[in-house]
N, C-alpha and C positions, 0 to 999 in steps of 0.2 A: 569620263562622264557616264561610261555605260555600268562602269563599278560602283560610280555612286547610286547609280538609277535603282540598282540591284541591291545595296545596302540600303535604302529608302523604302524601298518597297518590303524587304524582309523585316524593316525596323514597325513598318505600317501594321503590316499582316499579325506579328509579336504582340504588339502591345495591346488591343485585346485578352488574348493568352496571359501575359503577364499580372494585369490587371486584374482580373477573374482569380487567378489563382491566390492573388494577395487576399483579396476580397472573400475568399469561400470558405465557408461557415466551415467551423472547424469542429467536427462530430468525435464527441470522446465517450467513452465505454465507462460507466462506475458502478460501483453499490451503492442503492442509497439509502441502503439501513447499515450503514457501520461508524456510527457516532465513536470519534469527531470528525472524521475524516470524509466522510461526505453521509448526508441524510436530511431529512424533510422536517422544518419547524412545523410550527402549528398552525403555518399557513400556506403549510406544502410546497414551501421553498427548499430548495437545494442551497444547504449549508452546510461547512465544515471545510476543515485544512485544505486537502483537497480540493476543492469549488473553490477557494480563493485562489488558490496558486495557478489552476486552471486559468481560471478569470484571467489572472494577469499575464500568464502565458499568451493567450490570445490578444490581451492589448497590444501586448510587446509585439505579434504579427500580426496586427492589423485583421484579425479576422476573429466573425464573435461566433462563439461556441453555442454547441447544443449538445446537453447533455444526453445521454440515454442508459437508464438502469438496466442491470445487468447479473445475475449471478453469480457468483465467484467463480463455481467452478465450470459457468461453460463462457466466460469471458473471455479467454483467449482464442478459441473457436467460434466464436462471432468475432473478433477481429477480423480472422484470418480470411473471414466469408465477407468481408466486406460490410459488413454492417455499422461501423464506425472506423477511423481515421486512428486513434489514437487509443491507448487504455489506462486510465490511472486509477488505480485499482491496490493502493500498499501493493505491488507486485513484488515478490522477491526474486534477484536476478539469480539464476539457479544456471548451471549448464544445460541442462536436460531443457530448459525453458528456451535456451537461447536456440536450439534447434528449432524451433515454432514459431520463435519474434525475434526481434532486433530491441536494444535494451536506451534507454536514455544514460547519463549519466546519472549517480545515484541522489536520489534526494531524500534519504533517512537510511540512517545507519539500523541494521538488524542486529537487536536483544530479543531474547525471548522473557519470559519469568512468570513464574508460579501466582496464581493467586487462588485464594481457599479464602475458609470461615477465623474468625477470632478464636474459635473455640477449636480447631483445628490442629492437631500437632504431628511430626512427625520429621527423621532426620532425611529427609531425600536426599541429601548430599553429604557425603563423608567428608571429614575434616579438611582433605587434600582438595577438594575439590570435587570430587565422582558422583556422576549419579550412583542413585542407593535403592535399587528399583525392590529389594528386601523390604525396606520400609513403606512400600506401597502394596507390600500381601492383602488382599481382601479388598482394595480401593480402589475408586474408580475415577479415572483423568478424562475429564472432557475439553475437547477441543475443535478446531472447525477444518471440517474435512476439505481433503485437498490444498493443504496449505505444507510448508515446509515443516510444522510442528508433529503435523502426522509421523511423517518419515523421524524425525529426530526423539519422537518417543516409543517408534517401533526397534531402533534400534538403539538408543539409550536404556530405557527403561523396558526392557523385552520382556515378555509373561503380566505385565499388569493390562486391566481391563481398560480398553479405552473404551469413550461412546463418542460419536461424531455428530457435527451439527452442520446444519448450512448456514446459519448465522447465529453470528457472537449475542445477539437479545436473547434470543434462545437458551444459548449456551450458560449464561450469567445466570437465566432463570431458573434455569435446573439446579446450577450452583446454592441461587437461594433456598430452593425447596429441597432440598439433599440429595436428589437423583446423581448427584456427581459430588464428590468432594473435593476434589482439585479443579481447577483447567488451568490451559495454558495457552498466552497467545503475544501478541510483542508487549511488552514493556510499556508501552503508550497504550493499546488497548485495555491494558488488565486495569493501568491507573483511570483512564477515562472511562470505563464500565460499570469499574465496580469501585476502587477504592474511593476516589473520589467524589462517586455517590453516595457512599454508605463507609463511610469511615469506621464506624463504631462496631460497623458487620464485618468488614473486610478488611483483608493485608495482604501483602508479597508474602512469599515464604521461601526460602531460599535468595542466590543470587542473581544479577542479573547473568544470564545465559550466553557467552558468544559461542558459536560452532558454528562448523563448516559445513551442517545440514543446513543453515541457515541461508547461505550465499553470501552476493556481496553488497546487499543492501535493498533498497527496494527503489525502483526505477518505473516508468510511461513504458509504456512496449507498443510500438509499431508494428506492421508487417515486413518481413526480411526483404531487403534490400530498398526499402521507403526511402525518397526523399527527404522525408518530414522527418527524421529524424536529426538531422542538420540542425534544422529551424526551432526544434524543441530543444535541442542542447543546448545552443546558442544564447535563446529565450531563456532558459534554466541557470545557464551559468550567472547571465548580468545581473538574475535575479538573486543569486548567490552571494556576487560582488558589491551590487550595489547597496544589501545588507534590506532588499524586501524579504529575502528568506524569514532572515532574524526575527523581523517584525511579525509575520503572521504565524512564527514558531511559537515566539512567547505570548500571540491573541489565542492559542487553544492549551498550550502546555506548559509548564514550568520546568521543565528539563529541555534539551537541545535534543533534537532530532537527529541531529550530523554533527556530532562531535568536531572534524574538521572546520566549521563555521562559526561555531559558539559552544565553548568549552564554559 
């Protein structure tokens, strides 16, 4: 009797606890000027990839979200300060990253690729494959600082001129007005930027990019040793299986995000 009394009463005191934590609002970290992946219509809604997959993440745990904008490059340092729960953010899972957060399982595969003008030429990759950083004498590669593209064209393409941005609107508009003749950024960014606005402006140039400057995809990052990382995985996988990935892949893009899920 005295063990049940003791189990009753721990069961009593818990379930509060329990409840609350199901229940609590679940605080994620974004950009929300990086169309499509999350950014503000013209009614100042938070839309894009991202913010749905969010969304349904928190159905799946019973607890509804609040977004908070964020800077790319001081996003992980507001995580770590407690300012948000969670961070989805195209993060790429990096080593050097994983010292600082704890990573989800990946939810888009990392390509990089080229995008520039119509009118644009030039061989940046040798027949085999190699960057061709020769053919970028006198030109200038814009990209957005503090991403893993930095590092993969300081040492890929070493000696050509970069210029850095803190966001991709930015970056595209330079691209338009000639301040920049290349950039480079994932493969789904370049398409949803530029090509697919401006078709008759814009193209890829070269191929799509895999490298190990890249990582191993882009994942949610937590703080190092979080709980919530369980529950995001969890959350992320059924949403994999149960083929809601699929669907909000092909409501922003025509290509598959995670090659593993939809080839």
């Amino acid at each position: 009797m005295k063990n049940f009394l003791l189990v009753w009463l721990f069961f009593i005191l818990m379930t509060p606890v329990l409840a609350q934590a199901q229940g609590e609002t679940l605080k994620v970290g974004t950009d929300c000027d990086y169309t499509p992946y999350s950014s503000r219509d013209s009614d100042g809604k938070l839309v894009g990839f991202e913010i749905d997959l969010v969304n349904e993440i928190g159905s799946r745990l019973g607890r509804a979200v609040e977004f908070h904008c964020t800077p790319f490059d001081s996003a992980i340092p507001s995580l770590t300060t407690h300012m948000y729960d969670a961070l989805f953010d195209t993060l790429s899972i990096t080593e050097e990253r994983k010292k600082q957060v704890d990573f989800t399982i990946a939810y888009r595969a990392n390509t990089g690729r080229f995008g520039t003008t119509k009118d644009f030429e030039a061989e940046i990759f040798t027949p085999d494959g190699q960057p061709n950083p020769k053919a970028l004498a006198g030109k200038v590669i814009g990209l957005q600082g503090a991403t893993v593209y930095q590092d993969y064209i300081a040492s890929r393409f070493p000696g050509v001129e970069v210029r850095l941005y803190d966001k991709l609107p930015n970056l595209y508009e330079d691209l338009n007005t000639g301040r920049v003749d290349l950039v480079i950024a994932s493969t789904s960014n370049v398409w949803s930027g530029l090509i697919n606005k401006d078709p008759e402006k814009f193209k890829f140039i070269g191929p799509d990019i895999e490298d190990q400057a890249f990582g191993e995809g882009v994942g949610a990052a937590v703080r190092l040793g979080d709980p919530l990382l369980a529950d995001l995985n969890k959350a992320l996988q059924s949403i994999i299986d149960d083929g809601t990935f699929k669907t909000l892949n092909q409501k922003y893009f025509p290509f598959t995000l995670l090659p593993s899920v939809w080839k």
